[in-house]
C-alpha positions as protocol buffer text, in pm:
chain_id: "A"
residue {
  index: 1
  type: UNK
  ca { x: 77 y: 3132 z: 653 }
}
residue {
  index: 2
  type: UNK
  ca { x: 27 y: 2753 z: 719 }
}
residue {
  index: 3
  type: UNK
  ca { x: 37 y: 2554 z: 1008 }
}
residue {
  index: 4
  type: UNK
  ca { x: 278 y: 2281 z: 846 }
}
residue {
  index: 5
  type: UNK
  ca { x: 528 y: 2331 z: 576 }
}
residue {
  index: 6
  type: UNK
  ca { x: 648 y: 2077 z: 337 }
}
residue {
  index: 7
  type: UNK
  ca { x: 995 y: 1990 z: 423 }
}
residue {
  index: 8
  type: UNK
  ca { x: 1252 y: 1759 z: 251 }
}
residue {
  index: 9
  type: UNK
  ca { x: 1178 y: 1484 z: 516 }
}
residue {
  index: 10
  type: UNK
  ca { x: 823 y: 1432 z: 398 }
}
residue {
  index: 11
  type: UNK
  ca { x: 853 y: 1519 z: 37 }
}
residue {
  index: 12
  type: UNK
  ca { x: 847 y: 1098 z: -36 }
}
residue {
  index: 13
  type: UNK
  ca { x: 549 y: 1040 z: 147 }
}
residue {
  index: 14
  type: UNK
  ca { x: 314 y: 1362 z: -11 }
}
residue {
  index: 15
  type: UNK
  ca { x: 467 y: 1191 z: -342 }
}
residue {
  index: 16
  type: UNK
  ca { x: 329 y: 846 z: -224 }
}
residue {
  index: 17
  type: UNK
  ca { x: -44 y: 1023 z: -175 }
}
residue {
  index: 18
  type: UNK
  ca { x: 40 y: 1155 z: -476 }
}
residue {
  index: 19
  type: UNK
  ca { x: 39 y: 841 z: -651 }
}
residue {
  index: 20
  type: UNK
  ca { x: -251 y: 686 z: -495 }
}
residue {
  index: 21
  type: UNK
  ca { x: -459 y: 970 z: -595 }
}
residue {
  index: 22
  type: UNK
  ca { x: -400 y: 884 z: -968 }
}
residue {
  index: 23
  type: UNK
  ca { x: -414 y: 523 z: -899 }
}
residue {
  index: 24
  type: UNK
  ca { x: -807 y: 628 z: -751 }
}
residue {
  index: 25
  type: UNK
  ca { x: -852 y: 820 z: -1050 }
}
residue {
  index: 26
  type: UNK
  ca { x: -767 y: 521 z: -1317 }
}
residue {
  index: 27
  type: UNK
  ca { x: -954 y: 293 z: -1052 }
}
residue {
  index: 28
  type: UNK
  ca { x: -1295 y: 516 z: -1063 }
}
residue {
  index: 29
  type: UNK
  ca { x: -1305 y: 641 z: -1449 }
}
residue {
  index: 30
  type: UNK
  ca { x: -1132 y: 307 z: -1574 }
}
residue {
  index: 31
  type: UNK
  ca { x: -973 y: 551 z: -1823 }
}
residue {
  index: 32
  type: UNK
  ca { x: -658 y: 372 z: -1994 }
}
residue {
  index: 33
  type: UNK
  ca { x: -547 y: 216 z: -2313 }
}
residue {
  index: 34
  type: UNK
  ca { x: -754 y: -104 z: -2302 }
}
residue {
  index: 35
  type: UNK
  ca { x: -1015 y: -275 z: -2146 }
}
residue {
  index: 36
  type: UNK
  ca { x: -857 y: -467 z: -1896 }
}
residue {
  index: 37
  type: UNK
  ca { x: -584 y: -141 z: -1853 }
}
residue {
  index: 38
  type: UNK
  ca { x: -741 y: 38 z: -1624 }
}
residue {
  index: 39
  type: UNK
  ca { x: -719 y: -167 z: -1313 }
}
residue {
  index: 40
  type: UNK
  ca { x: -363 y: -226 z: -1395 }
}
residue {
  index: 41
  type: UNK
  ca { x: -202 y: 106 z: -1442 }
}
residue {
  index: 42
  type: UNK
  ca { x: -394 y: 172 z: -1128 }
}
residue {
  index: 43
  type: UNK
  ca { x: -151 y: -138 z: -956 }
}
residue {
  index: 44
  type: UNK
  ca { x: 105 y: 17 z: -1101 }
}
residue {
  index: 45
  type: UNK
  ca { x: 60 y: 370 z: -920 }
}
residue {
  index: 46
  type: UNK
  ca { x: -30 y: 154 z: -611 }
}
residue {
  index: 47
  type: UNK
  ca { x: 320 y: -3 z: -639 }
}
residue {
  index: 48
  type: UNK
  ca { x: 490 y: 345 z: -727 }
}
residue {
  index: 49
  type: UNK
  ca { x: 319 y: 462 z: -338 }
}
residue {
  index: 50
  type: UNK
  ca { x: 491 y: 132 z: -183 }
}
residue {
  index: 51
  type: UNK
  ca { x: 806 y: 258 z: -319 }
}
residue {
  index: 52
  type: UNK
  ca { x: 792 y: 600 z: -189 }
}
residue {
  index: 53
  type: UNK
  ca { x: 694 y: 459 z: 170 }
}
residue {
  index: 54
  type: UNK
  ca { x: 984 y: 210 z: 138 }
}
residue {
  index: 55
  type: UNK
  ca { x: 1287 y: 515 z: 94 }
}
residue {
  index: 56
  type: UNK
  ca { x: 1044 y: 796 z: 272 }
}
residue {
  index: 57
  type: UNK
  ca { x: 1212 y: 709 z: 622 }
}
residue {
  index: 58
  type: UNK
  ca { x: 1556 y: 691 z: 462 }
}
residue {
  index: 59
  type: UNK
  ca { x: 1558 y: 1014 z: 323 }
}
residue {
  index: 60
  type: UNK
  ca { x: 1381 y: 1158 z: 651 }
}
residue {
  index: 61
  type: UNK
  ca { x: 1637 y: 1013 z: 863 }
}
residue {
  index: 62
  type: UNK
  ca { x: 1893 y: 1210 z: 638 }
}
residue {
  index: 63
  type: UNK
  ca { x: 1759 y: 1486 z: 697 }
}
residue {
  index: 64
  type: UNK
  ca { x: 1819 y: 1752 z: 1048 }
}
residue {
  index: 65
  type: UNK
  ca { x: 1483 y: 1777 z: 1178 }
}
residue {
  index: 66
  type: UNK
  ca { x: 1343 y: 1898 z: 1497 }
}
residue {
  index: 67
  type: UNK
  ca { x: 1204 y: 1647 z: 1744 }
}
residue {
  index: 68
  type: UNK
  ca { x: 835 y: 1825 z: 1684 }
}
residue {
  index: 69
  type: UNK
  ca { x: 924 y: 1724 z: 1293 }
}
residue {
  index: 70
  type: UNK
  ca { x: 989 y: 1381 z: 1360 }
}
residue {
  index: 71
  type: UNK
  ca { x: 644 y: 1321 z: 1551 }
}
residue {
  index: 72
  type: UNK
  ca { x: 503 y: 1481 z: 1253 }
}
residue {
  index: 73
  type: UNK
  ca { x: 696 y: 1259 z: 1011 }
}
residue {
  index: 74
  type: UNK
  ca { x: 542 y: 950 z: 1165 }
}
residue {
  index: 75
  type: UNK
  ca { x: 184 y: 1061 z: 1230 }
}
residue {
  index: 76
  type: UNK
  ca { x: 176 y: 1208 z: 859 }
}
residue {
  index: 77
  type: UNK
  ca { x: 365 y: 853 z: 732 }
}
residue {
  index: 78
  type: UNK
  ca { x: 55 y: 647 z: 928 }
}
residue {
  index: 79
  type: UNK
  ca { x: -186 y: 836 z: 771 }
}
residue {
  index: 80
  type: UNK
  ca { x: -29 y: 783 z: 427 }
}
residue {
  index: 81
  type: UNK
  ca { x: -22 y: 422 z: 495 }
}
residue {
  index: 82
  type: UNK
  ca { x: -383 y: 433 z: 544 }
}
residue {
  index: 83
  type: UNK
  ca { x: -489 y: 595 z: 249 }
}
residue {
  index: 84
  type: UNK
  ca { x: -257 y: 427 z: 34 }
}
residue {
  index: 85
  type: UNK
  ca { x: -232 y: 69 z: 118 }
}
residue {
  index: 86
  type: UNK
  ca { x: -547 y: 19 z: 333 }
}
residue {
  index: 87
  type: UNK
  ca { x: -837 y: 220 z: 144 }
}
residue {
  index: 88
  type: UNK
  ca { x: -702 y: 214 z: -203 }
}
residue {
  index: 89
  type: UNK
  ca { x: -673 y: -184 z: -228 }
}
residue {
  index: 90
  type: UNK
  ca { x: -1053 y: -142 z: -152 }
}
residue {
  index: 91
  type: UNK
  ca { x: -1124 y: 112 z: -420 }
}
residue {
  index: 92
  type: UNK
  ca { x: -953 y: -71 z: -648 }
}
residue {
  index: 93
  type: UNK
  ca { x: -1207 y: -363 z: -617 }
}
residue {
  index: 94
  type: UNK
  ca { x: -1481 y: -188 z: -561 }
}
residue {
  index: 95
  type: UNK
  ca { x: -1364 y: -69 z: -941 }
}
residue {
  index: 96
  type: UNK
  ca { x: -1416 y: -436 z: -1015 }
}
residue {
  index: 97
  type: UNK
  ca { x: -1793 y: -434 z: -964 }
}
residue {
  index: 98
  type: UNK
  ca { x: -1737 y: -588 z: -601 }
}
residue {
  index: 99
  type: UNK
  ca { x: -2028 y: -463 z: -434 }
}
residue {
  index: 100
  type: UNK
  ca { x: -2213 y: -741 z: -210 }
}
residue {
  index: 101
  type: UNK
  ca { x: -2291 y: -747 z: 147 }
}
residue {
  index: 102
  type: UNK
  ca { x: -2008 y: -1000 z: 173 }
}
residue {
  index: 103
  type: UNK
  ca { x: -1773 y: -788 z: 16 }
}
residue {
  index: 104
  type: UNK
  ca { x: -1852 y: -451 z: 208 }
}
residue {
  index: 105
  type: UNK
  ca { x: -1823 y: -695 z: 552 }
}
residue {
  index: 106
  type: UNK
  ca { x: -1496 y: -836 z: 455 }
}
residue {
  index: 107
  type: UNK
  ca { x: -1394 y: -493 z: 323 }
}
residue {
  index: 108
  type: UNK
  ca { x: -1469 y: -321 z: 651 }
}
residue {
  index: 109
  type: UNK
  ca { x: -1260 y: -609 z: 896 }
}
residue {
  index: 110
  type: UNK
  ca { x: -1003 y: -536 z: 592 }
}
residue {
  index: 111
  type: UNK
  ca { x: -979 y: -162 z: 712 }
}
residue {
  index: 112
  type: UNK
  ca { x: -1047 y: -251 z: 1099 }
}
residue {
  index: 113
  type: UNK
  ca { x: -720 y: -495 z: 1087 }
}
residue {
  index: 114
  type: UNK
  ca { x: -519 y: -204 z: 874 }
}
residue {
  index: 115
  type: UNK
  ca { x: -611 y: 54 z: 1048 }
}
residue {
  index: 116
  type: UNK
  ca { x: -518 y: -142 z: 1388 }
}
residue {
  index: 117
  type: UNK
  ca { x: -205 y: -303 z: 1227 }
}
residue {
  index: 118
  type: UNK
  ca { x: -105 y: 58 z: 1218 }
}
residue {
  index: 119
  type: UNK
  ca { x: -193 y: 208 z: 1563 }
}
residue {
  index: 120
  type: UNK
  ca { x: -6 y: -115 z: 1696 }
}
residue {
  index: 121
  type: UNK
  ca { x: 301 y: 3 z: 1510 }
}
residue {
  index: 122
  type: UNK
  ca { x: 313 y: 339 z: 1595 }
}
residue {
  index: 123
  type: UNK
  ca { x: 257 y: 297 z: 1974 }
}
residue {
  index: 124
  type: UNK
  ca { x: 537 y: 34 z: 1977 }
}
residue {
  index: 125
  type: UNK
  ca { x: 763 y: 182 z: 1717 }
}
residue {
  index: 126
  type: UNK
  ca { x: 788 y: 477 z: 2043 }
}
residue {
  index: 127
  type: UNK
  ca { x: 787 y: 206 z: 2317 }
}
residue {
  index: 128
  type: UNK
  ca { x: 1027 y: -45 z: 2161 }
}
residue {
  index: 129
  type: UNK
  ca { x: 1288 y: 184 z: 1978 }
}
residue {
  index: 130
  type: UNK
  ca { x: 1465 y: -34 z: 1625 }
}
residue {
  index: 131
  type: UNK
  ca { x: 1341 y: -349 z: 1580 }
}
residue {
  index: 132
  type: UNK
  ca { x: 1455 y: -658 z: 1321 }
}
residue {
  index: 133
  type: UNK
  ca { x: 1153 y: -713 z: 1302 }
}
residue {
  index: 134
  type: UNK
  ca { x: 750 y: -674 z: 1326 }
}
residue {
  index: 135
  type: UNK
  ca { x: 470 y: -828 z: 1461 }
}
residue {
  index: 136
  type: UNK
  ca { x: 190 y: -843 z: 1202 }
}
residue {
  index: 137
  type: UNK
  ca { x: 193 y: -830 z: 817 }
}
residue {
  index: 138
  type: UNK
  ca { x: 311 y: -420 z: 759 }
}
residue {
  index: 139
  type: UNK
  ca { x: 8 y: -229 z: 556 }
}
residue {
  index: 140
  type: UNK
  ca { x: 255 y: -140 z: 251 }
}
residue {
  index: 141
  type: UNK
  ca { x: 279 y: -514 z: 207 }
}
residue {
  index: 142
  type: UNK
  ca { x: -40 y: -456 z: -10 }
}
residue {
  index: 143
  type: UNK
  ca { x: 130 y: -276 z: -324 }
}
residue {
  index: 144
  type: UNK
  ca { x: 289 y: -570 z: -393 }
}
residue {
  index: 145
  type: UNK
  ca { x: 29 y: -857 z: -308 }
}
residue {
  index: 146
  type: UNK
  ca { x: -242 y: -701 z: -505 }
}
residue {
  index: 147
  type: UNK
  ca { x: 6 y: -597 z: -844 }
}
residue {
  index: 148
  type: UNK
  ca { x: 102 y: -979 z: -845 }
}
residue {
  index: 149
  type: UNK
  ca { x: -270 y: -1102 z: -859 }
}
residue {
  index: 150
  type: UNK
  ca { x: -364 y: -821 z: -1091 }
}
residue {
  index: 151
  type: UNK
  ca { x: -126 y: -1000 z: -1306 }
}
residue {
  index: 152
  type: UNK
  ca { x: -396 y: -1246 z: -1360 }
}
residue {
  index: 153
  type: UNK
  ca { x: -662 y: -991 z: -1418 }
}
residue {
  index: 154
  type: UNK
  ca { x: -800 y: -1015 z: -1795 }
}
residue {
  index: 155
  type: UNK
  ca { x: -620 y: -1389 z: -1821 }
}
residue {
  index: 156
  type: UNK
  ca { x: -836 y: -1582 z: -1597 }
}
residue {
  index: 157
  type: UNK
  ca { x: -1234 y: -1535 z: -1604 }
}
residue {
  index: 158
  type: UNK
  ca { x: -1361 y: -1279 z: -1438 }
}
residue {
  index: 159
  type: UNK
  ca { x: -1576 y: -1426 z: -1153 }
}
residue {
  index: 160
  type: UNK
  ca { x: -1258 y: -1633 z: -1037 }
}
residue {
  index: 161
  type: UNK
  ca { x: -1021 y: -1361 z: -1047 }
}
residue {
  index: 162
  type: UNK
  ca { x: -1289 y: -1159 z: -839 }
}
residue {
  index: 163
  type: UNK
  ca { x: -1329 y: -1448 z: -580 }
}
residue {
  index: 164
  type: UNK
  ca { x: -949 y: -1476 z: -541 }
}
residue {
  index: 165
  type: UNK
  ca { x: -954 y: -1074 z: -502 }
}
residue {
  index: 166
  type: UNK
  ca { x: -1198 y: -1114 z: -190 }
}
residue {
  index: 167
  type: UNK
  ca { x: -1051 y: -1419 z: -55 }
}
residue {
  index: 168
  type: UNK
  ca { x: -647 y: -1275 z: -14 }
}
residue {
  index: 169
  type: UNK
  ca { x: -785 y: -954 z: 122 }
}
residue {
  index: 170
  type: UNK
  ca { x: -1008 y: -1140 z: 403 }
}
residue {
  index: 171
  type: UNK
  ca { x: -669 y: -1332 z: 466 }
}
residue {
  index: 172
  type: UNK
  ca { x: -429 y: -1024 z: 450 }
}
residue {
  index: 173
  type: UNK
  ca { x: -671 y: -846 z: 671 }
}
residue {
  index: 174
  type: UNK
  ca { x: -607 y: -1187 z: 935 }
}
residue {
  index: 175
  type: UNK
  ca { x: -212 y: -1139 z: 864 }
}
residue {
  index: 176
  type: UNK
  ca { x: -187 y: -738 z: 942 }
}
residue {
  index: 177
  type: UNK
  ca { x: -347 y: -895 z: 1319 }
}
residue {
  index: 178
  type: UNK
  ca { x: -178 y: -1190 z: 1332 }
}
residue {
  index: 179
  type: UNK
  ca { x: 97 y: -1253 z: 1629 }
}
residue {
  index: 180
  type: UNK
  ca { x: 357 y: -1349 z: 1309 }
}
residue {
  index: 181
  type: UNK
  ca { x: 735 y: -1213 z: 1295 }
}
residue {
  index: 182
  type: UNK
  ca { x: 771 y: -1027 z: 987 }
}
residue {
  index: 183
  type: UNK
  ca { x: 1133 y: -955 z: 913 }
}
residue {
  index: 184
  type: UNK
  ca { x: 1213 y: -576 z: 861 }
}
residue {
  index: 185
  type: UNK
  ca { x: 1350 y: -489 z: 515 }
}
residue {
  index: 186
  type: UNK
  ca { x: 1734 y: -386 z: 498 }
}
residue {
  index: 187
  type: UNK
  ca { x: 2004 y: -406 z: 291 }
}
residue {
  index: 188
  type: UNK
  ca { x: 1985 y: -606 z: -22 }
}
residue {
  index: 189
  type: UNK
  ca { x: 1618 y: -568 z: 6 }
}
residue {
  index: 190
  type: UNK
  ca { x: 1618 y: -215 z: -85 }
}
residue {
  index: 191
  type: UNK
  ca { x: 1760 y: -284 z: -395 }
}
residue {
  index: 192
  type: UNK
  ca { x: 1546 y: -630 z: -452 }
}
residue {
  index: 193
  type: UNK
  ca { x: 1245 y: -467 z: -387 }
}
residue {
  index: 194
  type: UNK
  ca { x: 1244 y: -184 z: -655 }
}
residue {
  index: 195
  type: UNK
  ca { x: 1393 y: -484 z: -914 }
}
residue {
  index: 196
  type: UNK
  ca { x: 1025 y: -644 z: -849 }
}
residue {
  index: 197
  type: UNK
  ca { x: 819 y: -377 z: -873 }
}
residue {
  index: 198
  type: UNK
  ca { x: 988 y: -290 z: -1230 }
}
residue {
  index: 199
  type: UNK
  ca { x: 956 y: -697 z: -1334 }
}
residue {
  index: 200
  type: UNK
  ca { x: 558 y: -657 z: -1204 }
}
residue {
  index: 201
  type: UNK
  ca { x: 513 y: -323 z: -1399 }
}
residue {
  index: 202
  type: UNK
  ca { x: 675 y: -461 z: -1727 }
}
residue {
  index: 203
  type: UNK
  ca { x: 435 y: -752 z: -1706 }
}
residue {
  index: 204
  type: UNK
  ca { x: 87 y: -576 z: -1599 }
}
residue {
  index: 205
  type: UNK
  ca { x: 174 y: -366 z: -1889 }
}
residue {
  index: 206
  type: UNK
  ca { x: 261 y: -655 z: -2164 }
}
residue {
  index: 207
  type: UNK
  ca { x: 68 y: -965 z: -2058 }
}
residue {
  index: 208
  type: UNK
  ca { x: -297 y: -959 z: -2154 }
}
């Protein structure tokens, strides 16, 4: 009836989209409990995707797939990537009123760098087998660089918070480019990572 089926091995990263859909939503009808809530619950959902793509390849890997599924798996997790953690972050500013020239330039190398951050990954991901490590800042880095700012969003006045906004994603878009050695999360991290997203979601939720 349909030319893919939704499998165990992807069920993580639909839920991911999933999340930064209603992360959009808050981000384009600023519907929450406050003022100042609306960008924030939309960090939160944008955090909620970053942990879905963090466990999505552990569960895949758990699961007996086909070689055909596990091409599929990793063109479907790229695109994910790029809708959660590459064209959301922009959404969520343009929610902020950020509308210049300046902004839709710097918005636009933001995407080019994501978008090729990710290409780079997936051709070499096939070419170079496991790695400890990656060249470039990953994509998903994003769900937790933007919830930590957004921290500061309704403390600090407006204009400045917006300026800071533009200014880390002009130099995140350098860093997904940038011939850097990013150590691959394992281990400890998995558990560290999660820890931080809960500390970041109690405080976007209680500081104002």
């Amino acid at each position: 009836m349909f030319i893919v089926n939704i499998k165990k091995s992807t069920i993580l990263t639909y839920l991911g989209v999933i999340f930064a859909t209603v992360s959009m939503y808050f981000a384009f009808t600023k519907i929450a409990f406050s003022e100042i809530g609306y960008l924030r619950f939309s960090l939160i959902f944008l955090m909620l995707a970053g942990i879905c793509d963090m466990f999505d390849g552990k569960v895949a890997r758990a699961c007996k797939r086909t070689e055909e599924e596990k091409e599929f798996g990793v063109q479907l997790d790229s695109l994910a990537d790029t809708v959660n953690f590459v064209v959301l972050p922009i959404i969520i500013m343009l929610s902020l009123g950020l509308t210049t020239i300046l902004d839709l330039v710097i918005y636009a190398f933001f995407i080019i760098c994501g978008i090729s951050r990710l290409g780079y990954f997936n051709v070499h991901a096939n070419l170079d087998g496991p790695v400890s490590s990656y060249k470039g800042l990953p994509v998903t880095s994003t769900a937790i660089i933007y919830p930590v700012l957004g921290i500061l969003h309704g403390i600090i006045p407006e204009d400045i918070f917006c300026i800071m906004y533009i200014f880390v994603t002009l130099l995140v878009g350098f860093l997904f480019i940038a011939d850097i050695k990013i150590p691959k999360l394992k281990g400890i991290a998995y558990i560290i990572i999660p820890i931080l997203a809960i500390i970041l979601t109690v405080l976007l939720l209680i500081i104002r």
